[in-house]
C-alpha positions as CSV (number, residue, x, y, z in Angstrom):
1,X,-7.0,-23.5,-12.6
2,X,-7.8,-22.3,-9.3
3,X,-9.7,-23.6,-6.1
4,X,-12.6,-21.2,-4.9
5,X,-14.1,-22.5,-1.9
6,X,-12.0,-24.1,0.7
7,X,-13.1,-25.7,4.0
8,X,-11.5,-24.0,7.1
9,X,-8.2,-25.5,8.1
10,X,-7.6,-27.3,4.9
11,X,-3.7,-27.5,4.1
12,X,-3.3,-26.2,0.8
13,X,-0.2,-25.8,-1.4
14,X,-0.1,-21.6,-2.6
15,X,1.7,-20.0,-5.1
16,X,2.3,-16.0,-4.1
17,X,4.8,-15.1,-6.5
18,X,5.5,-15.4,-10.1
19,X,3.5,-16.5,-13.2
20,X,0.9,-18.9,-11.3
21,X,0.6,-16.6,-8.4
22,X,-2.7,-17.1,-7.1
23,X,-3.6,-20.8,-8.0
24,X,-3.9,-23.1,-5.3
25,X,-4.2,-26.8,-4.7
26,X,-6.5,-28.3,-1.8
27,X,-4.2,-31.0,-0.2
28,X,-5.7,-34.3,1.9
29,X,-3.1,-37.0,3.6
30,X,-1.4,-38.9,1.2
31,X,-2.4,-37.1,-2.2
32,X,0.0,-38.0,-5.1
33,X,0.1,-35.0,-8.1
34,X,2.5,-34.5,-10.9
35,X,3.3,-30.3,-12.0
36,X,4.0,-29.5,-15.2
37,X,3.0,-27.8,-18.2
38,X,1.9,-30.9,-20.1
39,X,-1.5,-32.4,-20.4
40,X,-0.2,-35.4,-18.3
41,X,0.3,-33.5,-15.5
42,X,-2.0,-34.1,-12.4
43,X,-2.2,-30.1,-12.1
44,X,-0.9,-27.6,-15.0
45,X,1.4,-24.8,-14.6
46,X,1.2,-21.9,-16.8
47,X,5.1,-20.5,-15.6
48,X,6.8,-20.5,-18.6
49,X,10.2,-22.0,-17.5
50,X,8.0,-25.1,-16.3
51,X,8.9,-28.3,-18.0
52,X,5.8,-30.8,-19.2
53,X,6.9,-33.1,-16.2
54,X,8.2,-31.0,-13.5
55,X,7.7,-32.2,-10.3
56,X,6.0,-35.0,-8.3
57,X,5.1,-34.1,-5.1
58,X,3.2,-35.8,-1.8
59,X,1.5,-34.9,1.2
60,X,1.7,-37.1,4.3
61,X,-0.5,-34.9,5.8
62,X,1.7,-32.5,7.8
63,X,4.0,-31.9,4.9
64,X,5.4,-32.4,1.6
65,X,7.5,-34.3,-0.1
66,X,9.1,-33.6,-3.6
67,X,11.3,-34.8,-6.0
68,X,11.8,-33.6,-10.0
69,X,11.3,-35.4,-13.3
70,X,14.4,-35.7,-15.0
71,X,16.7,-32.8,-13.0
72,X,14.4,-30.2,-13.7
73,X,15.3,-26.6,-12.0
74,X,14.0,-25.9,-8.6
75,X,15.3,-24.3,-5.4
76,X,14.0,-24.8,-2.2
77,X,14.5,-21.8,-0.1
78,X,16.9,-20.3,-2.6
79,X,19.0,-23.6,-2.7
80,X,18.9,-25.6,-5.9
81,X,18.1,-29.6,-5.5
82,X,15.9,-32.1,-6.4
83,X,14.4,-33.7,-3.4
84,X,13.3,-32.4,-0.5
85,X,10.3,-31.1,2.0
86,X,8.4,-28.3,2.5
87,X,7.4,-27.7,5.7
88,X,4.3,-25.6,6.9
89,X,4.9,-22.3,6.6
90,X,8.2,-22.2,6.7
91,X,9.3,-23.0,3.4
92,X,9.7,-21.6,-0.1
93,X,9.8,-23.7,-3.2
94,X,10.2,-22.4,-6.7
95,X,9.3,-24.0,-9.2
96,X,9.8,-22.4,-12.8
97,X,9.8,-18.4,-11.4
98,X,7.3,-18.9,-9.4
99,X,7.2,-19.3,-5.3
100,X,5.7,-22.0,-3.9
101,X,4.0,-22.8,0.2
102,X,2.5,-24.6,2.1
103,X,0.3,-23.1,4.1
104,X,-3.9,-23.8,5.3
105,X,-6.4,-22.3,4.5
106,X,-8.4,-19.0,6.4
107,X,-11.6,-18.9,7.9
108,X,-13.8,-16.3,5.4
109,X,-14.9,-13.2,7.1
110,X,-18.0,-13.0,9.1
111,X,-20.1,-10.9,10.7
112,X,-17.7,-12.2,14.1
113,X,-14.5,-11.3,12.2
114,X,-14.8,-8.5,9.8
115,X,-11.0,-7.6,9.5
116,X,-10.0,-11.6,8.4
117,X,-10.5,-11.7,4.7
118,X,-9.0,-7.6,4.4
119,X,-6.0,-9.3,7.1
120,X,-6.1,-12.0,4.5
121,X,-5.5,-10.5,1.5
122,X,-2.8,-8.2,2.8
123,X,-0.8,-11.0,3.9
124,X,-1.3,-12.6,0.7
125,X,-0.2,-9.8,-1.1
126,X,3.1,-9.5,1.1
127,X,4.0,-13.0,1.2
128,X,3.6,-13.4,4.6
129,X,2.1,-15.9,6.6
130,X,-1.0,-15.4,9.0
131,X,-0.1,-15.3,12.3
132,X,-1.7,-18.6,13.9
133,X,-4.5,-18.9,15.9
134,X,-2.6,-19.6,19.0
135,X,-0.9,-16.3,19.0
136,X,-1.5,-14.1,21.6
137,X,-0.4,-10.5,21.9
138,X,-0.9,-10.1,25.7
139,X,0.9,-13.8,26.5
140,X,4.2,-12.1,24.8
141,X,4.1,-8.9,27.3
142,X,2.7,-10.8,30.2
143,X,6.1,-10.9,32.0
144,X,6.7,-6.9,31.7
145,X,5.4,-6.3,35.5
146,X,7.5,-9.3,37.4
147,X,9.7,-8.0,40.0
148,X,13.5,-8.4,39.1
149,X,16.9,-8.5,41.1
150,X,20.0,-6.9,39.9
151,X,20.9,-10.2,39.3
152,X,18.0,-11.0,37.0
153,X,19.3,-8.3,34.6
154,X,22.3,-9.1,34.8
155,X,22.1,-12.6,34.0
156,X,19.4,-11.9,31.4
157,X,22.1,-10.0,29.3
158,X,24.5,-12.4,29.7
159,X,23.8,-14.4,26.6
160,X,24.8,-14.4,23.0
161,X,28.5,-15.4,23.9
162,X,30.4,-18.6,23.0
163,X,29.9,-19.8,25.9
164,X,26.6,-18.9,26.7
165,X,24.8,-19.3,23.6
166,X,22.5,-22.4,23.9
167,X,22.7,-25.5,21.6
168,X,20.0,-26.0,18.7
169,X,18.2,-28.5,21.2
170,X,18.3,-26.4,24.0
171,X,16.0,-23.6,22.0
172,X,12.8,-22.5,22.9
173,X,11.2,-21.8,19.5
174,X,8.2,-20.7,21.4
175,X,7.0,-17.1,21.9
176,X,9.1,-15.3,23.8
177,X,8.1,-13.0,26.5
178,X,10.6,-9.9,26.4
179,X,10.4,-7.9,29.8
180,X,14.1,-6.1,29.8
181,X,12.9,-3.4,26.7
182,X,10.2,-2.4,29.3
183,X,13.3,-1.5,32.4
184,X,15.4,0.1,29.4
185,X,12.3,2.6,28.0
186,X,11.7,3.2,32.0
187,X,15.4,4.0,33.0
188,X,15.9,6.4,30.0
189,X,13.2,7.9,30.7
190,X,13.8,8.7,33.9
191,X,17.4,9.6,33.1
192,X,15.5,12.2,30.1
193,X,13.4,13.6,32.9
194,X,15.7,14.0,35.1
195,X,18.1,15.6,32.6
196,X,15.4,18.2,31.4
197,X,14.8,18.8,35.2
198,X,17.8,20.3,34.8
199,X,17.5,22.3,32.1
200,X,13.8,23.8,32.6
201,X,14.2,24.3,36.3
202,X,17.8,25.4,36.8
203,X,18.4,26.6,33.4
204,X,21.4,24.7,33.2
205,X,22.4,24.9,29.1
206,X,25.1,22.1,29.9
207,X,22.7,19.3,30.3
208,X,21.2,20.2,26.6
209,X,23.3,18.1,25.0
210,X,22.8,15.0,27.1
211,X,19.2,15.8,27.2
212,X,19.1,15.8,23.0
213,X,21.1,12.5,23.0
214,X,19.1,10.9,25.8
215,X,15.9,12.2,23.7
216,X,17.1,10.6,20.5
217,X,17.9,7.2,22.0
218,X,15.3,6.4,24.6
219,X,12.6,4.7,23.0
220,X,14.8,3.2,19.5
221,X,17.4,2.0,22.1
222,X,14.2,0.0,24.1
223,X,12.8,-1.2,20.7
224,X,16.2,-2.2,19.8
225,X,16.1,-4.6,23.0
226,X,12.7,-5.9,22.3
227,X,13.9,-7.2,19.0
228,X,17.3,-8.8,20.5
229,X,14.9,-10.5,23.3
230,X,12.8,-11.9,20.4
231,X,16.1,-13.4,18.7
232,X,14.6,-17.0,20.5
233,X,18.0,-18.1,19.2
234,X,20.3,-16.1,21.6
235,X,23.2,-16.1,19.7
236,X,23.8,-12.7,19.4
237,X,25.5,-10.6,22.2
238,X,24.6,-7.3,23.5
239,X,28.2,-6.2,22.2
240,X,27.4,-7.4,19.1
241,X,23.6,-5.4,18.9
242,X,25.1,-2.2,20.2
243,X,28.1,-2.6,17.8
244,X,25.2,-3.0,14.9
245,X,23.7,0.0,16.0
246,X,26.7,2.5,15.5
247,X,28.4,1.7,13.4
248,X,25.3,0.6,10.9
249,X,23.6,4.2,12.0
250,X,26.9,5.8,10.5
251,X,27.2,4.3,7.8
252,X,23.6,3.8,6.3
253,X,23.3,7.8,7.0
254,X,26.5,8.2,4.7
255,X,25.4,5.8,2.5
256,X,22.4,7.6,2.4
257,X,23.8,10.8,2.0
258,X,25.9,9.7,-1.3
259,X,22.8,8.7,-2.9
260,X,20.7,11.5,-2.2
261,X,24.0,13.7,-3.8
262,X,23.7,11.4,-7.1
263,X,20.2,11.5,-7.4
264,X,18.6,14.7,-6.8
265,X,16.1,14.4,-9.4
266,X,14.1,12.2,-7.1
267,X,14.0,14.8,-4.4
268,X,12.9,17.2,-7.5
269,X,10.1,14.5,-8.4
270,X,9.1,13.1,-4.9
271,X,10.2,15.9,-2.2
272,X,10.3,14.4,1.0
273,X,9.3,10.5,-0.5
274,X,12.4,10.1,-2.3
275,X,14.0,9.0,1.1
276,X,11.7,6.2,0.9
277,X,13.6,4.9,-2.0
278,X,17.0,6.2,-1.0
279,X,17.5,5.4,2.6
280,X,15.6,1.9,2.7
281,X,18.3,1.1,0.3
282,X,21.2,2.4,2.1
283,X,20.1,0.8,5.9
284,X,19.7,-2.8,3.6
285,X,23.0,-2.3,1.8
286,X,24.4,-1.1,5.5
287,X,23.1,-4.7,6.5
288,X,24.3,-6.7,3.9
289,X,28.2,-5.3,3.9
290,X,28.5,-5.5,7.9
291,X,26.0,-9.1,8.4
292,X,25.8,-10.9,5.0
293,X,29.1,-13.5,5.2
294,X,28.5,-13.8,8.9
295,X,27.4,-17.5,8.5
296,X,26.9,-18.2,12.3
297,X,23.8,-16.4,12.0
298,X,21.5,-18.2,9.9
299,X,18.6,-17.5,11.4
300,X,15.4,-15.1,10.3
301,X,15.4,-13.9,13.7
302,X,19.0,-12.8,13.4
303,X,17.9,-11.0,10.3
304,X,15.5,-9.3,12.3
305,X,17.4,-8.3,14.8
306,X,20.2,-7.0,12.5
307,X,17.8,-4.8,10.7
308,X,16.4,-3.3,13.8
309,X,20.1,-2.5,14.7
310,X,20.8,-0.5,11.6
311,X,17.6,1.0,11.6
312,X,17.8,2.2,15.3
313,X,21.1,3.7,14.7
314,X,19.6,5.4,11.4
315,X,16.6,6.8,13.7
316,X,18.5,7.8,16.5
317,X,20.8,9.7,14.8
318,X,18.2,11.4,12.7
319,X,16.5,12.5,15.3
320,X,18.8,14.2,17.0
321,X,19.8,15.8,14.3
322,X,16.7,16.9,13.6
323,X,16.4,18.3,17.3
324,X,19.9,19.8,16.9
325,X,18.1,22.1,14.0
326,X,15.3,23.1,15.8
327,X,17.2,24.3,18.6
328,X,19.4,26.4,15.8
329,X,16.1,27.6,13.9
330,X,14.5,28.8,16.6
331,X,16.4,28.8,19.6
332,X,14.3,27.4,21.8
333,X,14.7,24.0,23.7
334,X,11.1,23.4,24.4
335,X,10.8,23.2,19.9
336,X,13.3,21.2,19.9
337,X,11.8,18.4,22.8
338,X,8.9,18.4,21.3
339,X,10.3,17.3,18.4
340,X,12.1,14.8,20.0
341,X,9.3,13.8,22.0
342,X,7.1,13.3,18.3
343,X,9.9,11.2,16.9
344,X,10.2,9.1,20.1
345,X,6.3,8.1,20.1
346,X,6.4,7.9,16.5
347,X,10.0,5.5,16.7
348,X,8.7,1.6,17.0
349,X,7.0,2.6,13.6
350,X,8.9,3.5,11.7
351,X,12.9,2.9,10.5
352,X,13.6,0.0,13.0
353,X,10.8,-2.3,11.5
354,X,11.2,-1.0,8.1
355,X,14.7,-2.3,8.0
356,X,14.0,-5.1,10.4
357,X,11.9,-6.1,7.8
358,X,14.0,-6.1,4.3
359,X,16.8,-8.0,6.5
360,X,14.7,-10.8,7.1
361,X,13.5,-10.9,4.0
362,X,16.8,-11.8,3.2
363,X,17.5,-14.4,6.0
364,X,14.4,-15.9,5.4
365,X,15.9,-16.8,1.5
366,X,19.3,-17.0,3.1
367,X,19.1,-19.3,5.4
368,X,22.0,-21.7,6.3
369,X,23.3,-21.1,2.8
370,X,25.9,-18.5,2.1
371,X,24.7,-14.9,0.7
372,X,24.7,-14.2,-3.2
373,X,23.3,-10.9,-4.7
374,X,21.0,-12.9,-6.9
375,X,18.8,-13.1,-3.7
376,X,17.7,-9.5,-4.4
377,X,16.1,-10.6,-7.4
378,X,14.2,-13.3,-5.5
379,X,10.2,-12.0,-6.0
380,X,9.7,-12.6,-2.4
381,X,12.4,-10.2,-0.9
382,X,11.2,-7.7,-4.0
383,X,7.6,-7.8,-2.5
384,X,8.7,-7.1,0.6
385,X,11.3,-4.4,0.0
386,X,9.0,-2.3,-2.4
387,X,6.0,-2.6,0.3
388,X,8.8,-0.9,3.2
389,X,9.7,1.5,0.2
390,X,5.7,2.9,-0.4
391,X,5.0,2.5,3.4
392,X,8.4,5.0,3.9
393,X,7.2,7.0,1.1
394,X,3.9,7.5,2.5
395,X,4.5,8.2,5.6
396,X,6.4,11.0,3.8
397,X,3.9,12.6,1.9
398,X,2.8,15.5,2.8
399,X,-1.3,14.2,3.1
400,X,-3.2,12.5,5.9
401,X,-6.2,10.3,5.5
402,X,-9.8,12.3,5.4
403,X,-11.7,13.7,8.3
404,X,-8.8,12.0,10.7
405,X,-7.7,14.7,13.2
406,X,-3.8,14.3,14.0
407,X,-2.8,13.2,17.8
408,X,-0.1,15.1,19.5
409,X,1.4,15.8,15.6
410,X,0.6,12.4,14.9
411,X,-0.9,11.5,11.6
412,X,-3.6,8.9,11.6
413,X,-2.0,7.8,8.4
414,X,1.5,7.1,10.4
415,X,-0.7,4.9,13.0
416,X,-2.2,2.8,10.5
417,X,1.5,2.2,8.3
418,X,2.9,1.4,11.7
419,X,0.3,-0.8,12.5
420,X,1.0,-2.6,9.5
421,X,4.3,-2.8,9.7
422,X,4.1,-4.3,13.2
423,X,1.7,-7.0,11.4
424,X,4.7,-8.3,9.2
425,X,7.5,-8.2,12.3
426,X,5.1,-10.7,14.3
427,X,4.5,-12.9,10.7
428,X,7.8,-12.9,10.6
429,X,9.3,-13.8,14.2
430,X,6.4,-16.5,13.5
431,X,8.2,-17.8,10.5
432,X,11.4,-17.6,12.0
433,X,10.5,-19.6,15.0
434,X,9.4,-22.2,13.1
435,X,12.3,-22.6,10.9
436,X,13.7,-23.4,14.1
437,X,11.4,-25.7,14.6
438,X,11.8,-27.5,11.5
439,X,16.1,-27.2,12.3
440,X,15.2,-29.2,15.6
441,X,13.6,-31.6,13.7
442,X,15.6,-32.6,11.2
443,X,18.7,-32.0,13.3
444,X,20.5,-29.4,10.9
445,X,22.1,-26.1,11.9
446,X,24.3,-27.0,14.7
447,X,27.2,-26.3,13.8
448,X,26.3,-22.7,13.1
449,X,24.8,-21.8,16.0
450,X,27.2,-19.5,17.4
């Protein structure tokens, strides 16, 4: 049973993963229904671990409310119970094996807005929201130009402390509008420049080394800082971030390295796509052994940002690496810059979203709850791990889309992957500002956060 036409801006209740994935149920204010697999249900399920009476639910018209017939099994953002609402977009409900939201429905593509229904179907098929219709790309970076005092930046970085990290009240679970990444890509920058300066014009061999290091950091460092602005929460320090960021770039590298060692078959099958498998799994596992019983940070946006840590670290390191063995290979510094200079461009796009995006696929089932390992088998964290893995793996493969010329060594293939990527970050800093939202509202998550 499925609905077909919807009006615009009709709630609707959506299952995107599991057995009934796809159906969908046209909501109005006050509607009453009954799931289950029975013919005296209001709507029939077809998941098979779906009693005859499951659920009951209602709508008051901004969200719903649920309770289950006779303690049947259901988990409500990967917590068991038996009542319980599920706020827009926000939530995930599983009912049976399958995943369950609230969400409303799109406006179909026109001739106006040819990209909606392929935008549509993408974030259907990654189990993402749409980003709302309020949001506003050029509102978040509208704060990049502002003058600021020593002072300014100082204060700015002051925050993720015990004593500085704000209450749940006192969060703005609105957009934020980062401006420091934009003074820490300038200043490295400069400090790169300067650096080669002194390597090109003085021919000063001592600087190299700095000048690599510098190189490798730059722009993953100033992505890094976007990210930690984003965290609306502010409960995460600077110390903490740059801790993140080392010691999660040595060890996913080294957990990296073991796997490759145990399975070099894949390398045999896949050539360079096999990291797709084996490094996305080593930056998550580097997540979940240094983050995962850290309960203070609940939040999606913590997630996020520890994700981006790892993954900074993992491309930081890798690049200079990879500079380090051009300057071997072929002795010259310029090869060895411009590969630097590639990887730099290419950074926001790649292994800092990547991994900021399997973390938060996590945190997002996590919540306030502690972390099990049963969560990996959660169909929404699988969906969104396995589309990082096959972005990594393309952008891998040794192809590039037809009759697209490369820019500066750039594939047009590595614009488009990052491009998508990018889409899921924003869907899910959305999400994770409104589950702060909904924490506001109901008044829970206080006590965790700092």
């Amino acid at each position: 049973m499925h609905t077909h036409s919807l009006p615009p801006d009709l709630f609707i209740f959506q299952c995107y993963a599991g057995p009934d994935a796809g159906k969908t149920i046209a909501l109005s204010p006050q509607l009453r229904l009954l799931l289950g697999s029975g013919n005296q249900s209001s709507y029939r399920l077809d998941d098979p671990y779906v009693a005859d009476q499951h659920l009951n639910l209602l709508f008051d018209g901004t969200q719903i409310q649920f309770h289950t017939v006779d303690n049947q099994y259901i988990r409500l953002n990967g917590e068991p119970g038996m009542t319980g609402t599920v706020a827009l977009g926000v939530d995930s409900l599983q009912i049976g094996t399958s995943l369950w939201r609230l969400a409303k429905s799109q406006q179909p593509a026109s001739p106006e807005n040819q990209f909606a229904e392929p935008y549509q179907r993408f974030s259907n098929f990654a189990g993402i929201d749409q980003l709302d219709k309020d949001f506003n790309l050029k509102s978040i970076f509208a704060r990049i130009g502002e003058k600021r005092t020593d002072d300014d930046i100082e204060k700015a970085f002051t925050v993720g402390t015990r004593e500085t990290t704000p209450p749940l009240s006192s969060i703005a679970a609105t957009w934020p509008q980062p401006w420091l990444f934009g003074r820490m890509a300038t200043a490295s920058l400069l400090i790169f420049w300067g650096l080669y300066i002194g390597a090109a014009q003085f021919s000063n061999i001592i600087v190299i080394p700095g000048l690599l290091f510098i190189g490798a950091f730059a722009v993953p460092f100033a992505c890094l800082i976007f990210f930690w602005e984003m965290n609306a929460p502010q409960n995460v320090s600077l110390y903490q971030t740059v801790k993140l960021l080392f010691t999660g770039g040595i060890l996913s590298i080294l957990i990296s390295l073991l796997f490759f060692s145990n399975v070099g078959f894949l390398s045999s099958w896949l050539g360079a796509s096999s990291a797709g498998i084996v490094e996305e799994s080593g930056k998550l596992l580097t997540v979940l052994a240094l983050m995962r019983n850290k309960q203070k940070f609940p939040w999606i946006l913590n997630g996020l940002l520890f994700g981006a840590a790892v993954g900074t670290g993992f491309a930081a390191f890798e690049s200079a690496g990879y500079a380090f063995v051009a300057l071997l290979e072929y002795g010259s510094v310029d090869v060895a810059l411009g590969n630097i200079v590639v990887r730099g461009i290419m950074a926001p796009f790649g292994h800092i979203i990547w991994t900021a995006i399997t973390a938060a696929a996590i945190w997002r089932l996590k919540g306030f709850g502690k972390f099990r390992w049963e969560l990996l088998q959660e169909k929404s964290f699988i969906r969104l791990f396995l589309l990082v893995v096959v972005m990594h793996m393309l952008w891998n493969a040794g192809f590039d889309l037809p009759l697209l010329p490369s820019i500066f060594g750039i594939q047009f293939k590595h614009i488009l992957l990052g491009v998508l990527g990018w889409v899921i970050v924003l869907s899910l800093i959305q999400e994770g500002l409104k589950q702060i939202k909904k924490a506001q509202k109901e008044g829970t998550g206080g006590p965790l956060s700092y």
